[in-house]
MIRODREN-994698 format. One record per residue (C-alpha): residue in one letter; x, y, z. Coordinates in steps of 0.25 Angstrom, whole numbers, padded with zeros to 4 digits, always signed. Layout:
% MIRODREN-994698
AXYZ;...
END
This chain:
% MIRODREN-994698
X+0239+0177-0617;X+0252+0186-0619;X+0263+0188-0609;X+0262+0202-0600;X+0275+0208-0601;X+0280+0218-0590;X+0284+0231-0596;X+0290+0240-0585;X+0290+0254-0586;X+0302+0264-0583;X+0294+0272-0574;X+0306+0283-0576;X+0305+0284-0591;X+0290+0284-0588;X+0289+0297-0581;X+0303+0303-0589;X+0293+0303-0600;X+0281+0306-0594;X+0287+0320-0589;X+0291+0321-0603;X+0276+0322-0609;X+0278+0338-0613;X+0272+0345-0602;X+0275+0360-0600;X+0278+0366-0586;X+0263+0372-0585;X+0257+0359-0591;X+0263+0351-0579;X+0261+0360-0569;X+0245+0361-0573;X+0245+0345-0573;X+0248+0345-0559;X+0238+0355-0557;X+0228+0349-0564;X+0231+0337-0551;X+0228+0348-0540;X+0215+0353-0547;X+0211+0337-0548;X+0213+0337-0533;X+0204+0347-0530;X+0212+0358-0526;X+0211+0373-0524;X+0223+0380-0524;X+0234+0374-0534;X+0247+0382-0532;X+0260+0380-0541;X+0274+0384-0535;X+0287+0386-0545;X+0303+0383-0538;X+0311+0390-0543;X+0325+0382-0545;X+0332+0396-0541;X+0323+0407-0534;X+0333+0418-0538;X+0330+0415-0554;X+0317+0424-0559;X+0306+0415-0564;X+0309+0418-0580;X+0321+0410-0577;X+0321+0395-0585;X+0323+0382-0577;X+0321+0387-0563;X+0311+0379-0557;X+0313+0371-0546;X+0299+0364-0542;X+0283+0367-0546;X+0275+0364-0536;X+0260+0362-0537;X+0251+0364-0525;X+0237+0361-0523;X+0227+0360-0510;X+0219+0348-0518;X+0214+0335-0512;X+0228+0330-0510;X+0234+0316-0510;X+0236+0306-0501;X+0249+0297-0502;X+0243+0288-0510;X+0237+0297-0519;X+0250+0304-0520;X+0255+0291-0527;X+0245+0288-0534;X+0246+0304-0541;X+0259+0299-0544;X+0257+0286-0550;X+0260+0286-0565;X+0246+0286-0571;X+0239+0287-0557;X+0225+0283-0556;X+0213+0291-0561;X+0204+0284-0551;X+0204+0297-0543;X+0202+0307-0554;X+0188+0311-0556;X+0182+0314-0569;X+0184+0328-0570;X+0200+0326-0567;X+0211+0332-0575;X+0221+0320-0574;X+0221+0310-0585;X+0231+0302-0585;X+0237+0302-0571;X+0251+0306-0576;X+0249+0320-0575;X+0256+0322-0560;X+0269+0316-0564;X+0269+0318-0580;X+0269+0334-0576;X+0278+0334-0565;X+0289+0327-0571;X+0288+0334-0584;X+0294+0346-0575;X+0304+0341-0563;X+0309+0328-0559;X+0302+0325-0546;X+0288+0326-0543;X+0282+0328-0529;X+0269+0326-0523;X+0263+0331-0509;X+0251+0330-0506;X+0240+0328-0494;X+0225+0324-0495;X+0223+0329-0480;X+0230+0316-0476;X+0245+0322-0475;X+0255+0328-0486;X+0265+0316-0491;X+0274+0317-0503;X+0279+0309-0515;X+0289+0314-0526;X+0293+0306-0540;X+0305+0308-0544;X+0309+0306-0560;X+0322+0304-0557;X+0319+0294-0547;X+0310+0286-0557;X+0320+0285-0568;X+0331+0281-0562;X+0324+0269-0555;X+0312+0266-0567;X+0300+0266-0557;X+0291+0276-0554;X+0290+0280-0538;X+0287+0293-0530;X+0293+0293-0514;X+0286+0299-0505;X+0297+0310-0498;X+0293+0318-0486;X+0288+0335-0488;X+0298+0344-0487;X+0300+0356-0481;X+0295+0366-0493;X+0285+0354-0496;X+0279+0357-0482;X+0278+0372-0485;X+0269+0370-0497;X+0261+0361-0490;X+0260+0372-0478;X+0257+0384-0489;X+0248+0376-0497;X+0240+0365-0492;X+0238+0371-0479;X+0226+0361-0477;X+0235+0348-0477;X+0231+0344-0490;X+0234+0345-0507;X+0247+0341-0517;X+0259+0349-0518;X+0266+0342-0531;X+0281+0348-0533;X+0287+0346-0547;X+0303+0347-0544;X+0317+0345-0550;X+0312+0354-0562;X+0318+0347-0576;X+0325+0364-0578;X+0328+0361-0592;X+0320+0373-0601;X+0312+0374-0590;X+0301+0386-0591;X+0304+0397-0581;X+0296+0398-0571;X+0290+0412-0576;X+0284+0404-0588;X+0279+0394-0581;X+0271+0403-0570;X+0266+0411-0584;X+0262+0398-0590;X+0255+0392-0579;X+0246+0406-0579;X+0239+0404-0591;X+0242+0389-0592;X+0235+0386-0577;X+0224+0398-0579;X+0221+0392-0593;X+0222+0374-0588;X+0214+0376-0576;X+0203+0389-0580;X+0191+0381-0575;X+0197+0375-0562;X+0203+0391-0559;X+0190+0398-0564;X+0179+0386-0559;X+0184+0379-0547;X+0191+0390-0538;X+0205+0382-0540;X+0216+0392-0537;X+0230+0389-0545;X+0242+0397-0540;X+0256+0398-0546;X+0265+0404-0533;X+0256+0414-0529;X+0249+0417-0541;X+0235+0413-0544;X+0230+0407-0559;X+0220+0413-0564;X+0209+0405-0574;X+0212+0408-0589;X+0200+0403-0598;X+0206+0402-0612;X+0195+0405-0618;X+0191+0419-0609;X+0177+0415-0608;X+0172+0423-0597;X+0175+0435-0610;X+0170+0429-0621;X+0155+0429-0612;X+0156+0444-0611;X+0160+0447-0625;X+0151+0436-0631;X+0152+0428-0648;X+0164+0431-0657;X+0158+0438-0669;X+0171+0435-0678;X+0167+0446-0687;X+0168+0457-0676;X+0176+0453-0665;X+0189+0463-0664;X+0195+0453-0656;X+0194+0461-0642;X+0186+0450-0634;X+0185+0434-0630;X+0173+0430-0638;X+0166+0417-0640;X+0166+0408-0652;X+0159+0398-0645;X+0153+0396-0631;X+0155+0383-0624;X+0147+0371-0634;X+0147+0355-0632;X+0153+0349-0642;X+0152+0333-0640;X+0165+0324-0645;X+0157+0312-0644;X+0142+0309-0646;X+0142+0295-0642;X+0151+0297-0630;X+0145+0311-0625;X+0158+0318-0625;X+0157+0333-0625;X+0166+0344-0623;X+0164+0359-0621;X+0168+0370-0632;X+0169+0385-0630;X+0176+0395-0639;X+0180+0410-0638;X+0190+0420-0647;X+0199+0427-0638;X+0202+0442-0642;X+0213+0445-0654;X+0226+0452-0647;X+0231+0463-0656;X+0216+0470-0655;X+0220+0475-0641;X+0233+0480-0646;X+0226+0489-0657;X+0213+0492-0649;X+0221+0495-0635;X+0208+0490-0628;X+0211+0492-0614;X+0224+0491-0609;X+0225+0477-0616;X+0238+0474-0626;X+0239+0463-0636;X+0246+0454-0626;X+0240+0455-0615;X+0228+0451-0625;X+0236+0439-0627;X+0241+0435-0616;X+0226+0436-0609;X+0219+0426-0620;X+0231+0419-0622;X+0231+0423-0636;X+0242+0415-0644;X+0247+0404-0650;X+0247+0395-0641;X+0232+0398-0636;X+0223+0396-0646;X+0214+0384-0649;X+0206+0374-0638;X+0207+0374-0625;X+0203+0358-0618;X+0198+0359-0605;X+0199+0343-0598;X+0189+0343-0586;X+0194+0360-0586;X+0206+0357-0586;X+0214+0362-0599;X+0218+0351-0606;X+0223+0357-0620;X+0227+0373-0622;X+0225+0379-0634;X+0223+0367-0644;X+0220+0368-0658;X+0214+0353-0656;X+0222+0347-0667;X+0220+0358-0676;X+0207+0362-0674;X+0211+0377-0672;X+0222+0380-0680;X+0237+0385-0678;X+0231+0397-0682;X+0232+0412-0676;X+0219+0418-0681;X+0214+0407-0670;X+0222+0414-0658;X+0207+0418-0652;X+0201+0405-0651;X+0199+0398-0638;X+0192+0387-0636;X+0190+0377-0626;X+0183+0363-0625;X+0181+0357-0611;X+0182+0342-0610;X+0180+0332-0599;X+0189+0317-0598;X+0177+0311-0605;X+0183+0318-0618;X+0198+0315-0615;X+0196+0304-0626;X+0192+0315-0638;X+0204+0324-0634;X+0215+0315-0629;X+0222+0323-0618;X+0236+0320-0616;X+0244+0319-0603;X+0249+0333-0602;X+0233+0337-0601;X+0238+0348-0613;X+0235+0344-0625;X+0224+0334-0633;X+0221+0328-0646;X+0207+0326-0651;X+0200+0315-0656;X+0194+0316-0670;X+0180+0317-0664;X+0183+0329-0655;X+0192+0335-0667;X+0180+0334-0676;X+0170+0338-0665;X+0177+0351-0662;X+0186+0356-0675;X+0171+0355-0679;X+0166+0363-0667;X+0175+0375-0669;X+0175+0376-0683;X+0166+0390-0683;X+0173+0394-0671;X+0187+0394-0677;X+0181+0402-0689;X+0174+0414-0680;X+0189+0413-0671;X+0199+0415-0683;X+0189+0426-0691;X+0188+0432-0678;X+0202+0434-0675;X+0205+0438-0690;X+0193+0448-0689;X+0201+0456-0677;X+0213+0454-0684;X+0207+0463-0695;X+0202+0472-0684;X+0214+0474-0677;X+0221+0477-0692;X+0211+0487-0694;X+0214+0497-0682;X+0228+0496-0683;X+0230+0510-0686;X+0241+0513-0679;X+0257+0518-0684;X+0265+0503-0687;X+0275+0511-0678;X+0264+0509-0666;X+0261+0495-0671;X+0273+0490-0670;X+0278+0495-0656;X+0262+0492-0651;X+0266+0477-0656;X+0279+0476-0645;X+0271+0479-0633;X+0269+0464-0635;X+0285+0459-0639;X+0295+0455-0630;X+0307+0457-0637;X+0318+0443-0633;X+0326+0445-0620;X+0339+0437-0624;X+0341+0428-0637;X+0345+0415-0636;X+0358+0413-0636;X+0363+0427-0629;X+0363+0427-0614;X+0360+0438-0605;X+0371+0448-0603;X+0373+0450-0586;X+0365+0460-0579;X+0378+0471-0578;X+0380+0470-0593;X+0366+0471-0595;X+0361+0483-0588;X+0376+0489-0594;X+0370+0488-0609;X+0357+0491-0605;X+0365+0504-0600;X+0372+0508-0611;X+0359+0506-0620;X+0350+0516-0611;X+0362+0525-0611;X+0364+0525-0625;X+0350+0526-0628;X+0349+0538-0620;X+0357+0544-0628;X+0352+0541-0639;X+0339+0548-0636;X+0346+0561-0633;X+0352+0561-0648;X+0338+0558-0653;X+0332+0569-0646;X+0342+0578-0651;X+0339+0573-0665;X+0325+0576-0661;X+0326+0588-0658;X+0334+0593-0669;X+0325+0589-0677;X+0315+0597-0672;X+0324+0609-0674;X+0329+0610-0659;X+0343+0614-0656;X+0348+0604-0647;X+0362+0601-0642;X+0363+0590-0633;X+0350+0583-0626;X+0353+0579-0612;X+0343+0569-0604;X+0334+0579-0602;X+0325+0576-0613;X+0310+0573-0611;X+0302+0559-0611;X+0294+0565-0621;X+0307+0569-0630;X+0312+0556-0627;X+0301+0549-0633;X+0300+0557-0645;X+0315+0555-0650;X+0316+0541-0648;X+0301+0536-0654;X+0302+0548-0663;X+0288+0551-0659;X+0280+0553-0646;X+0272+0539-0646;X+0269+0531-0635;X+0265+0519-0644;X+0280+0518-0649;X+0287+0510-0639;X+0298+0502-0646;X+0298+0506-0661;X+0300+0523-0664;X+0303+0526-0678;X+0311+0539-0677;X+0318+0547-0687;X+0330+0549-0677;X+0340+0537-0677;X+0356+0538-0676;X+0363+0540-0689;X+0349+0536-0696;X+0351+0521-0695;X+0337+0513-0697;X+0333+0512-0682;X+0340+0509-0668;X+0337+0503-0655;X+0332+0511-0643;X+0330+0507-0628;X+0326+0512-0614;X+0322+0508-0603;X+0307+0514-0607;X+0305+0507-0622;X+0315+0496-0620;X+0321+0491-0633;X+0316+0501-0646;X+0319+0505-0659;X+0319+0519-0667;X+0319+0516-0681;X+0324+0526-0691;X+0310+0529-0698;X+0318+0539-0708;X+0329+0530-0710;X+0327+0523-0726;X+0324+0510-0723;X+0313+0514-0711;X+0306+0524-0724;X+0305+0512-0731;X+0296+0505-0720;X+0288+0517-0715;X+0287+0527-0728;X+0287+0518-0740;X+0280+0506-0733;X+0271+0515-0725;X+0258+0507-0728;X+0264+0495-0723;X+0261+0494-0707;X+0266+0480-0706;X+0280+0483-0711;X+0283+0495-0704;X+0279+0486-0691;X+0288+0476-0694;X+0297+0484-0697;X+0297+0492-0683;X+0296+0480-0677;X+0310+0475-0685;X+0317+0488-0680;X+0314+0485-0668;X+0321+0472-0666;X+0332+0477-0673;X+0334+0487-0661;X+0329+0476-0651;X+0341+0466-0656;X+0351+0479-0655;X+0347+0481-0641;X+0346+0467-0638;X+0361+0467-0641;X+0364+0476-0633;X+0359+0472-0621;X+0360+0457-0622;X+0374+0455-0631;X+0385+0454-0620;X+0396+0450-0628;X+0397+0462-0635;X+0399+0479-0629;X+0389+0485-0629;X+0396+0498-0636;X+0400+0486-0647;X+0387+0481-0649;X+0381+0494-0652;X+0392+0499-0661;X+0388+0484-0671;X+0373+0487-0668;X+0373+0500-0672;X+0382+0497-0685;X+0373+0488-0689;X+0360+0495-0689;X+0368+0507-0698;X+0370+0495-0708;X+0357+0490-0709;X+0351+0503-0709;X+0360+0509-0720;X+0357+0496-0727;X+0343+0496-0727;X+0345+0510-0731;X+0353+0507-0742;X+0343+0498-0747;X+0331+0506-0747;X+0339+0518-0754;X+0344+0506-0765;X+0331+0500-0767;X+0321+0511-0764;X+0312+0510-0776;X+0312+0494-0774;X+0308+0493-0759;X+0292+0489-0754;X+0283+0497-0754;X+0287+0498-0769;X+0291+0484-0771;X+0286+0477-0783;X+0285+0462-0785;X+0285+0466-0801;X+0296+0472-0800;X+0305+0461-0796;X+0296+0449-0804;
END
């Protein structure tokens, strides 16, 4: 008979690494929820503190406390300790409960602030009882104190839980290192919540709030849409609708052991067609940001009693890393009794399959991967097909979507005075550069003009500065009017924002738009290259403090009259040498 040693635990080290286990913000926040849906309740509400009130919500950092409120069952005191025991019980989860492991309470809280508290009444009175890491660590031991409801404690409880009963739990002493702002946060927890929780939103009445704005169910897989539009004919579809691949099939894991789970599968519509079509009024990111088309969204979606458990996995490589695959979505919903064929970790986030379930469903989905990636490729040939437009309009449709970078890393924001004085001095000097180009305009067209005062028209306006009445032009005009016939220069208003005029007559430009005029793709880039060069110029001009403004303008300017003489240069030198004439025989 062997000796039974005594092994004590460092209950501080314990819950240190416990907060550790890699939650993100929104993954611990919806672990706490999932512990308000358990209990029953109907209206779940989530309140952000901001550290300063003053700082705007994009700022980094500046949370105080998250509260999570819900009008559930509620907890006695002893239930309170018990939900904050390490590894409570499951004696009072039922079988259909989203907890697992009974960690899930303190694991999420602590990976986010220092203290947790909990507040909470079955009908029976509020009492409270907060953990403190801190606390732990320094005396090893893991202990809650019970402390009495303060003033702003009591104000929630009077708002929210008007009927005397339901759990307020209050994450606070937020850890503010790299911490999400609380704009990314409220964005993430739109999709992340409406997503985790579709069933309970969309079956069971619950209503989940984030200050006063309501959570709308998000099914993944838009099902609702694939009804109405009916089987994916990977052959035809142009990649306009939600189709389905497979309607919801049993497939059993385990013969001898009964266990099944539930598979459905639908392609969701290929983006760039709306921007080519123009159906409706939708745009190719609106497109994407409505199915969640990206990356990052693809592949199964595991649903744990309803609850998601795993978003967007490939399971283990059974749908590839792979963008022809950006349109698939499926979903396989499983109950506790298959917990031991997906092996759900503590987060609830993420699984890994046994070999029988791996077999099972890489099986399963075999057909449905070839009808997903034909399909998307089949609109992809579509879309390539009716593109007909000028690469001029191609490229500026493209930036509807781009966000250009605010501030690089490393340079700081110059102060608001200093800011709006540049931006000053570049409307002025834009505007009078467009008086020059529509005198150059104008003599052009044979007219004696003088001077041009501000008295010109939107219409004449237009034309001189894209070169060309053409409302699809927004950021990229190739003109034949630019100062001292340099390649192309930056433009700005307070209408366009940052834009470029490329010199289309300049030699370098001829070599992209005359000699290469079959090549679409090229002459895109190359718009699309111009206009970063003018968008860094700008860029420097508004954000680059340590240098005058009048300074910066005089380098800026010398530099694009030596790259564009250069590139000149090169093109008269080597004009019989450059693509489209190229020949790899020549240089064998």
């Amino acid at each position: 008979m062997s000796d039974k040693i005594d092994l004590s635990i460092d209950a501080g080290r314990l819950l240190f690494g416990l907060s550790r286990i890699g939650y993100t913000t929104s993954a611990a926040i919806c672990d706490i929820i999932d512990n308000s849906v358990r209990a029953n309740a109907q209206n779940i509400n989530l309140l952000i503190k901001k550290e300063r009130e003053d700082f705007s919500d994009n700022k980094r950092n500046n949370v105080k406390e998250y509260i999570i409120i819900d009008d559930g069952d509620g907890m006695d005191e002893n239930a309170i300790k018990e939900a904050l025991k390490l590894g409570s019980t499951d004696d009072h989860y039922d079988d259909k409960s989203l907890s697992k492991f009974g960690l899930g309470l303190k694991s999420a809280s602590f990976s986010q602030g220092d203290v947790l508290k909990v507040i909470s009444s079955d009908g029976t009175g509020f009492n409270k009882y907060e953990v403190s890491l801190p606390k732990v660590m320094e005396a090893k031991e893991y202990f809650a104190e019970k402390t009495e409801i303060d003033e702003n404690e009591s104000e929630l409880i009077d708002t929210y839980l008007k009927e005397g009963k339901g759990t307020i739990i209050i994450i606070s002493a937020i850890r503010l290192n790299n911490h999400p702002s609380v704009r990314n946060t409220i964005k993430e927890l739109k999709t992340k919540v409406g997503v985790i929780y579709f069933y309970f939103l969309s079956e069971s009445g619950i209503n989940i709030t984030i200050g006063d704005k309501k959570i709308d169910a998000i099914d993944p897989l838009f099902v609702s849409e694939a009804n109405e539009n009916g089987n994916l004919n990977e052959n035809e579809w142009d990649g306009t609708e939600v189709r389905w691949i497979e309607k919801p099939k049993e497939l059993t894991l385990d013969d001898e052991l009964q266990i099944n789970v539930t598979i459905e599968i639908t392609q969701l519509p290929y983006p760039p067609i709306y921007r080519i079509k123009n159906i409706g009024e939708s745009r190719d990111k609106e497109v994407r940001e409505r199915y969640l088309i990206e990356a990052g969204n693809y592949g199964f979606y595991v649903y744990r009693n309803k609850r998601l458990i795993s978003w967007a996995s490939n399971l283990q490589g059974i749908i590839p890393y792979d963008q022809d695959f950006y349109a698939f979505r499926g979903r396989i919903l499983i109950n506790d009794e298959a917990d031991d064929f997906f092996n759900i970790d503590v987060k609830k986030s993420s699984l890994t399959l046994s070999e029988e379930a791996f077999r099972n469903i890489s099986d399963f989905t075999k057909e449905a991967k070839s009808k997903s990636k034909a399909a998307w490729k089949n609109a992809g040939k579509i879309s390539r097909d009716i593109i007909n437009k000028a690469p001029n309009e191609i490229a500026n449709k493209l930036l509807e979507e781009f966000e250009q970078i605010e501030i690089l890393p490393g340079d700081d924001l110059p102060d608001e005075e200093i800011a709006l004085e540049r931006l000053k001095a570049i409307t002025d000097d834009m505007t009078s550069k467009i008086k020059w180009i529509i005198k150059m305009m104008k003599e052009d067209k044979g007219e004696e003009v003088d001077d041009v005062d501000d008295d010109y028209t939107e219409d004449e306006k237009e034309e001189a500065v894209k070169g060309e009445k053409n409302p699809n032009l927004t950021k990229i005009f190739r003109v034949s009017s630019v100062e001292d016939n340099l390649l192309w220069e930056p433009y700005y208003d307070t209408d366009l924002g940052n834009c470029v005029r490329i010199n289309k007559i300049h030699r370098f430009a001829r070599l992209i738009y005359e000699d290469n005029a079959e090549n679409r793709d090229l002459q895109i880039l190359f718009d699309l290259m111009m206009l970063q060069f003018a968008d860094s110029e700008l860029y420097a001009y508004k954000n680059i403090g340590k240098y005058e403004y009048d300074d910066l303008k005089v380098i800026l300017r010398e530099s694009r009259r030596i790259v564009s003489e250069f590139l000149a240069n090169m093109c008269r030198k080597l004009e019989n040498d450059l693509p489209p004439n190229y020949s790899d025989e020549k240089y064998a």
